[in-house]
N, C-alpha and C positions, 0 to 999 in steps of 0.2 A: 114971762118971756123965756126962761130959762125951759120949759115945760114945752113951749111953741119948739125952741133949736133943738130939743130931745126927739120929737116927734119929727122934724124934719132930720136928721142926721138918721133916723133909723129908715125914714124911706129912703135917702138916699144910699143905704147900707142896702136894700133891700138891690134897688136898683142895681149897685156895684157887683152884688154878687153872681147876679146876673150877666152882667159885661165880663165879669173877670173870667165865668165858666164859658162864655163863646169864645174870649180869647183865646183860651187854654185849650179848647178844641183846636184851634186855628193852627197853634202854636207847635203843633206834632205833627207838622209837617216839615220842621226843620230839624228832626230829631237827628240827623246824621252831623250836620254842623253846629258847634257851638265853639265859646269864644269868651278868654274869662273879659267879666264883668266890673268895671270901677265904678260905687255906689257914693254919692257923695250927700251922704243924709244930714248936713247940714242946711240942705237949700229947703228942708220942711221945717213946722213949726215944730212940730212935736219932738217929745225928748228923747231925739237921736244920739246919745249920750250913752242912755240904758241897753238901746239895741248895737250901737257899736260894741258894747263891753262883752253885750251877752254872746255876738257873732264870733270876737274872737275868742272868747271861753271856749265857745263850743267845739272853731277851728281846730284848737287847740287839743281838747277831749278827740274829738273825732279823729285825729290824726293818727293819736294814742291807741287809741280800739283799732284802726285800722288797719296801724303796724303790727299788732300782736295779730291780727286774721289772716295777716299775709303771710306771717312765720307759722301758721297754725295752717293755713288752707295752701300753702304753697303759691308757686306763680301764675301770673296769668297768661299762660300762652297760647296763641293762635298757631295751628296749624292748618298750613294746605299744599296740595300737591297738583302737578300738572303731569298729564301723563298723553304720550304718542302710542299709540296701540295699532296692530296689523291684524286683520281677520278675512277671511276668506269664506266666512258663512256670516256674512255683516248682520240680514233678518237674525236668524237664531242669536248671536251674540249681543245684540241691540233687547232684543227680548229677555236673555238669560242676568243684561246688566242691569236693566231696571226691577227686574225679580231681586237681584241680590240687595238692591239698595232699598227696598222695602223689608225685606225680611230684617235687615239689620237696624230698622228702625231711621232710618232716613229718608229724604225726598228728593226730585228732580227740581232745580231750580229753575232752570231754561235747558232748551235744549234746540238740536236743528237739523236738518239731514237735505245734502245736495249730490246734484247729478245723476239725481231718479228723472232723466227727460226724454220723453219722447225719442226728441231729435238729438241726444246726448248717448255717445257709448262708450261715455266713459265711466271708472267706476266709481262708486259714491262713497260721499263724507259727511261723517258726523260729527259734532261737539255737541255735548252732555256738561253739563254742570252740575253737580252731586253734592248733597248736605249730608253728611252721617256723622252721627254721636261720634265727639271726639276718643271714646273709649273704645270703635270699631274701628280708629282709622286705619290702623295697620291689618286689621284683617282685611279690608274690603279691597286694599292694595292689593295684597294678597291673590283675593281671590280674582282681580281683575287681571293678572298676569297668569292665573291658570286656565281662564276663559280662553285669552286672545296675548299675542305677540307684542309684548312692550317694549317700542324700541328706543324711547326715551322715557327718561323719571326726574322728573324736578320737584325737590320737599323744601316748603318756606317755615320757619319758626319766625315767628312775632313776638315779641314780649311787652303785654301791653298792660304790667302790673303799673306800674306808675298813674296811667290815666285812667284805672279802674278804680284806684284808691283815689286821686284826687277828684274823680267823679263823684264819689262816695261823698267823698268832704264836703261838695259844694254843694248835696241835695242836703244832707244834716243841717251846714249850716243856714239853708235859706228856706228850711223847716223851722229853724232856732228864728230867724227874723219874722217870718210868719206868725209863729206865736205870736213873738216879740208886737208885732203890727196891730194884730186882732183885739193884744191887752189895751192897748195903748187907742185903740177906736173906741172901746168903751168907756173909755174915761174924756173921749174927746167933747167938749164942751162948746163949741163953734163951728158951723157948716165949713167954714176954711179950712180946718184942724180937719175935720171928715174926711172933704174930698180930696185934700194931702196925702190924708193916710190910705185911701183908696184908691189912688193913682200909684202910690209905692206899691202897694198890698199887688195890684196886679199885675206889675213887672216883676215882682217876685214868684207869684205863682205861673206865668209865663216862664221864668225861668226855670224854674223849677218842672213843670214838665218838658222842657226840652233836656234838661239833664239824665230827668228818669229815661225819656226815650232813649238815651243817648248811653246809658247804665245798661239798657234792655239787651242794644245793640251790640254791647260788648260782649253779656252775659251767654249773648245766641254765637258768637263765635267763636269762641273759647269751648262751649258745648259741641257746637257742629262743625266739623270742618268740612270746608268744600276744597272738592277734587273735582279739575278741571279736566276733560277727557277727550283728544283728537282723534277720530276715528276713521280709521282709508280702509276700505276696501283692495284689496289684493287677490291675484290669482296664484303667487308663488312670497313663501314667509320669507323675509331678511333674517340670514341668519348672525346671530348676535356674540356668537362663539368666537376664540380669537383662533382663525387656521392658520395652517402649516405655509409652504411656499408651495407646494405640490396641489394641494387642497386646495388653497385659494386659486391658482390656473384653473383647474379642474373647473370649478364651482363658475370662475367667469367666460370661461370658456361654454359651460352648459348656460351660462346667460343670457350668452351672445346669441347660439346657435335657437334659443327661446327666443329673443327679439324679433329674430331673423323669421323663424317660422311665423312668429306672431304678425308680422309684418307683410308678410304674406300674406294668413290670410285674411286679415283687414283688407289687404288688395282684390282677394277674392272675393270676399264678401260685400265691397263695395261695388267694383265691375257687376255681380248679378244683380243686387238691389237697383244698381241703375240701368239695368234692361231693359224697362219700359220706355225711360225717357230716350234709350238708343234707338228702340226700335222704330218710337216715334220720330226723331231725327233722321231715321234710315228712311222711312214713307217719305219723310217733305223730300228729302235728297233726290227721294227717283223722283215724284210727280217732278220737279223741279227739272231737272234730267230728260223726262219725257216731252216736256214745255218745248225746254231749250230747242232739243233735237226737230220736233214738228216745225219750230220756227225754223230753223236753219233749212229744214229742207224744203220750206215754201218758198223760200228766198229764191234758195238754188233754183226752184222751178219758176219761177216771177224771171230770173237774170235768164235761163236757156230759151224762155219765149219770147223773152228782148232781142236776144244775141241772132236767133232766128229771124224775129220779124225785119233787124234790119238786115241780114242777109238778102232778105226777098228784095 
């Protein structure tokens, strides 16, 4: 009998493991969210006793190493930055920015560019979203403000040592119950005991790679930081200098008289662009014109040979 439940607890082990690796595929797709977990191992048969004790030993150790890696490796901080840039050679500076964020070992995350339209004469915009090794970040600043005119800079720090470490914690210890599970399947003596311990076994390793994702996730931000990047197009820089009282007139006064001109010749340049459609307007206006008048003057000549006939 005993011989029979051994050979059936190992297919069904066969089986589990199977269900538990499609899970665990499935399960990394929550990698951004997670959510601590209350385990209440008394509702199995098996000796939930041994793995509570070993879970929080381990807490316990893991903690320990963890706090010394934090004093040893320092904090864990994110940084990023948001930046408003001006340029007036948009092509070349679009081209020169994604050059620099390759050479420094980074990548574009998304990116997008509007008001390249046809029927648009306005000038265009970009946002760039940039991943560079956090040990370039301040170069790549840097060099973004010697390309093109930055007229805002917003830098975020994040400190996100607390939940890199308690991440840590909670893949160790649900490695420790893992174990913990595997020992305790092989001594399991009852298809019930099995499939107990095979239903824990795979909410644990579900958990467990949503943690590691979740480790990964941390690990890529703290590495790379992204710098978010507003790009306008401009025909004249904003200057960022603080002037005088004389200066600044001076400076908005040649603004003004730039509007003015510029204002123009959009006037002009719209009046000829729409030439055609004048000209056309001008043709229907005469034939229209030319109608009119041939009626009118049939009229006239219809009323003087009335006016006549009844004279006679």
């Amino acid at each position: 009998m005993k011989k029979a439940l051994r050979i059936t607890a190992v297919a069904l082990l066969t089986a589990a493991i199977l269900f538990t690796l499609f899970a665990c595929g499935a399960s990394k797709e929550a990698a951004d969210v997670f959510e601590t977990e209350v385990y209440d191992d008394s509702a199995y048969g098996y000796s939930a006793d041994y793995v509570v004790k070993n879970e929080s030993a381990t807490r316990t150790a893991d903690s320990k190493e963890s706090g010394e890696a934090k004093v040893e490796s320092g904090r864990k901080l994110v940084r990023n930055a948001q930046l408003d840039v001006q340029t007036k050679e948009f092509d070349a500076f679009i081209d020169k920015l994604n050059s620099k964020i390759t050479s420094l070992g980074g990548y574009v995350e998304n990116s997008g560019i509007s008001g390249n339209s046809y029927y648009s004469s306005y000038m265009r915009n970009a946002h760039i979203t940039a991943r560079v090794p956090e040990d370039k970040f301040d170069e790549f600043l840097t060099a973004v403000s010697e390309l093109a005119n930055v007229t805002e800079k917003t830098i975020n720090v994040k400190d996100i040592t607390d939940d890199f470490i308690d991440t840590e914690s909670r893949i160790k210890a649900l490695e420790a119950e893992q174990k913990a599970l595997l020992g305790i399947l092989e001594k399991a003596d009852t298809v019930t005991d099995t499939i107990e311990v095979y239903e824990r076994l795979s909410e644990v390793n579900a958990s467990l790679e949503r943690y590691k994702s979740t480790l990964k996730s941390y690990e890529n931000q703290v590495s790379y930081s992204k710098v978010e990047i507003e790009i306008s197009e401009v025909e004249r820089i904003t200057e960022s200098e603080k002037e005088g009282f004389f200066a600044e007139t001076g400076r908005r006064l040649k603004d003004n008289l730039f509007d003015l001109g510029r204002g123009l010749r959009n006037m002009l340049i719209s009046f000829i662009s729409s030439l055609p459609y004048l000209l056309l307007l001008a043709v229907i206006a005469i034939v229209v014109i030319i109608i009119v008048k041939k009626v009118i003057k049939k009229r006239k000549i219809r009323r003087k040979a009335r006016e006549k006939s009844d004279n006679e």
